[in-house]
C-alpha positions as CSV (number, residue, x, y, z in Angstrom):
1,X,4.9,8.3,10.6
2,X,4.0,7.2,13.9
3,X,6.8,5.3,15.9
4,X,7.1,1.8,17.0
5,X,4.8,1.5,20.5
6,X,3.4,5.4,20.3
7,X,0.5,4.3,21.9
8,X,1.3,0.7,23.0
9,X,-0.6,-0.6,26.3
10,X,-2.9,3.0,26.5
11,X,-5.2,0.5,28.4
12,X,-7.9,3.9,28.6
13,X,-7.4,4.7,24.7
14,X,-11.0,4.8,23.3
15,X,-11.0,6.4,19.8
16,X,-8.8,8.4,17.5
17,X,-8.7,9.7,14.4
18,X,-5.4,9.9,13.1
19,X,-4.3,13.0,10.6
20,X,-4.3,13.3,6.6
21,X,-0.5,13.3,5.5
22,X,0.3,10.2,8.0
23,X,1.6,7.8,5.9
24,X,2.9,4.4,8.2
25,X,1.8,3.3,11.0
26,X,5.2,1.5,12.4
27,X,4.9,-2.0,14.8
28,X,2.9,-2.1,17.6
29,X,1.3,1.6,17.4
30,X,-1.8,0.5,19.2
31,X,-0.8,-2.7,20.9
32,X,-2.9,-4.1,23.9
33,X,-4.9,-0.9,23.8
34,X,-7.8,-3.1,25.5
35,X,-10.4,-0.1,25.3
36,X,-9.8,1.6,21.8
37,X,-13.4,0.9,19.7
38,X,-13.0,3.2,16.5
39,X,-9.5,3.8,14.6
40,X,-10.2,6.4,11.7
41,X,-7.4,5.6,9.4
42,X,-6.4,8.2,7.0
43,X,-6.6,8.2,3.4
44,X,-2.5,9.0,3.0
45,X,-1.6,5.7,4.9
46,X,0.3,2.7,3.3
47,X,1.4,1.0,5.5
48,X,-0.3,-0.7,8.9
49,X,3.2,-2.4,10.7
50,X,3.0,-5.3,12.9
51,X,1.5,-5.6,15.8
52,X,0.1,-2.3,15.6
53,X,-3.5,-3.1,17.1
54,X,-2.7,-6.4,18.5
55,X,-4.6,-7.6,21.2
56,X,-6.9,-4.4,20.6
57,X,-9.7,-6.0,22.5
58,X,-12.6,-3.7,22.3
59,X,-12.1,-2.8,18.5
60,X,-15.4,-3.3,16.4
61,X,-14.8,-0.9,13.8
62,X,-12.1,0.3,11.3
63,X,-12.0,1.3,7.6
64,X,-9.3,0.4,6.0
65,X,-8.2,3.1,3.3
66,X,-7.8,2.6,-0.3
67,X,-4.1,3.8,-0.1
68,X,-3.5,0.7,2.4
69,X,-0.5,-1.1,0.5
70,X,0.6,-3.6,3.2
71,X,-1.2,-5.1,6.1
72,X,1.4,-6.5,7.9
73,X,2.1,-9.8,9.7
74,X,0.2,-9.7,13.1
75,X,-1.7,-6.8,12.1
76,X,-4.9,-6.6,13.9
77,X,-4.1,-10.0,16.1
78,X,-6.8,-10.6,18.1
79,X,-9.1,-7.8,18.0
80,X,-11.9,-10.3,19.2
81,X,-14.6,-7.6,18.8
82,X,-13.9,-6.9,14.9
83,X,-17.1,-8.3,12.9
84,X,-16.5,-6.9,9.5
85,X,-13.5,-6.1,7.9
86,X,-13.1,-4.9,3.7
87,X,-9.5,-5.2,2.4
88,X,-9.2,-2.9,-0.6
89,X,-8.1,-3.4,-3.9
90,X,-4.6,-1.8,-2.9
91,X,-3.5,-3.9,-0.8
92,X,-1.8,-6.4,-2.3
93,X,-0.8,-9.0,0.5
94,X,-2.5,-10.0,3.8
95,X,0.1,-10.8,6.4
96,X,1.0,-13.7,8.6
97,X,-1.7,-14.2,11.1
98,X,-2.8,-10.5,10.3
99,X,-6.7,-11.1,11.4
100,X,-5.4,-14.2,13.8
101,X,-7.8,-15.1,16.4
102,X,-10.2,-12.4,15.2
103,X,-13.5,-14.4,17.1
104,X,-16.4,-12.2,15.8
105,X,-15.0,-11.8,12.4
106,X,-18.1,-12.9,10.2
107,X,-17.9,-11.0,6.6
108,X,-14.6,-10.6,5.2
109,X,-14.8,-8.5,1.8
110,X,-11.4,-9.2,-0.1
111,X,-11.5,-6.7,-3.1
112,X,-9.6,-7.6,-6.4
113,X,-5.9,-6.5,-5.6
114,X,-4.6,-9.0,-3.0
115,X,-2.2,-11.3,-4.2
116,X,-1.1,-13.3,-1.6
117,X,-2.7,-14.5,1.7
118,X,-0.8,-15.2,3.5
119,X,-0.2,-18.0,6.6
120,X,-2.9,-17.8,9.1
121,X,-4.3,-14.7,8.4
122,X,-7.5,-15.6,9.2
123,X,-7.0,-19.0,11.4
124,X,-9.0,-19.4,14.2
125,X,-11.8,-16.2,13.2
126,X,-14.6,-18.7,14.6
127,X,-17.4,-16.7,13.5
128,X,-16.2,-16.4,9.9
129,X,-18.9,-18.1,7.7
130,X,-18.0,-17.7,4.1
131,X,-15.2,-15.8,2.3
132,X,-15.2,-15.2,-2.0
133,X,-11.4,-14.8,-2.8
134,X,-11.1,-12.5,-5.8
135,X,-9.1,-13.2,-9.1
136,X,-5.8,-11.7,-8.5
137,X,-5.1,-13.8,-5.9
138,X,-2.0,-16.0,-6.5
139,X,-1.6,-18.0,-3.2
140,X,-3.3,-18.8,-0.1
141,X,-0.7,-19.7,2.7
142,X,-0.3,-22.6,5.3
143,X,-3.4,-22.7,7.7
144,X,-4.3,-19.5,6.2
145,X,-8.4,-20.2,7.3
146,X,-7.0,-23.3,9.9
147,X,-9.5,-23.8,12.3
148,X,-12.8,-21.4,11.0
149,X,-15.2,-23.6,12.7
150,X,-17.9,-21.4,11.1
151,X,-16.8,-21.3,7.8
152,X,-19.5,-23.1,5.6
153,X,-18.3,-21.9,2.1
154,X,-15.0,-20.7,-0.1
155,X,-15.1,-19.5,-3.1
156,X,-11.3,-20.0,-4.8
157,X,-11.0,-19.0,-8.1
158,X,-9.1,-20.2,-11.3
159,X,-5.9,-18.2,-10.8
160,X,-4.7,-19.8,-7.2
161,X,-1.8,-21.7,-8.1
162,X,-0.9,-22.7,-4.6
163,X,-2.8,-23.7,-1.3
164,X,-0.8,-24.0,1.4
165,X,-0.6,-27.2,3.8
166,X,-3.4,-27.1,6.3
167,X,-5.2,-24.2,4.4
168,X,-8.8,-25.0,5.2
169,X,-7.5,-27.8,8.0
170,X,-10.4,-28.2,11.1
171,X,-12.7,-26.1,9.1
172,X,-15.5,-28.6,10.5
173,X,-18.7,-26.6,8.8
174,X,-16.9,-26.3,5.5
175,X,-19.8,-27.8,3.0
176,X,-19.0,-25.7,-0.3
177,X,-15.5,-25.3,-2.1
């Protein structure tokens, strides 16, 4: 485990790979880190806590392992550099605003796994242009894609059950549900 603000605010922090046999990374590990690029995450992790690369500025790249139970709320907050991002089939919720606010975020790859999205997790990603949510998702939370000005098309499949007030709400290039 790696403690609750480690590394918080390491304004010079440009890379690390963290070791095999880590298996949470607590709240805000990485927080305001403003020059950290590459996190390699490794494959023993679990857990990613809150907060723990918010405001991680200059972050374009991270894998997120396939032993990744829980991205928490806040998660990666905006990481305004972060274009891609693959959630794997292990996870099985997104957290509150988790990808918030992540302005380059075009392709998001949501593998069969993730149950819930929850609110906001990816409001306000302006570059976001299309998202396919898989089959085991249940629910998609309150403003959970609010304000994706570049969002053109959604796929939702048969097995949502609930969409949450304001879901898709000032998605203004939405043409294709």
């Amino acid at each position: 485990e790696i403690g609750y603000n480690a590394f918080s605010g390491c304004e010079k922090l440009q890379n690390t790979s963290l070791p095999e046999g880590l298996v949470r990374l607590e709240s805000d590990t990485f927080k305001r880190c403003s020059s950290l690029t590459e996190v390699t995450l490794p494959s023993s992790l679990t857990f990613i806590g809150e907060w723990a690369f918010e405001k991680c500025e200059a972050l374009c790249k991270i894998n997120i392992p396939d032993s990744v139970e829980i991205i928490s709320d806040f998660a990666f907050l905006e990481c305004t550099k972060l274009s891609r991002i693959e959630i794997p089939s292990s996870v099985k919720a997104i957290g509150i605003s988790a990808f918030r606010r992540c302005s380059n975020l075009s392709e998001v790859i949501i593998a069969s796994g993730a149950t819930f999205i929850k609110d906001g997790a990816f409001a306000e990603c302006d570059d976001l242009t299309s998202v396919s949510i898989p089959n085991s998702v249940k629910s998609i939370g309150e403003g959970a894609f609010y304000g994706c000005d570049g969002l053109t098309s959604v796929t939702i499949p048969n097995s949502v059950t609930s969409i949450g007030e304001q879901a898709f709400w000032s998605c203004s290039g939405l043409t294709s549900v």
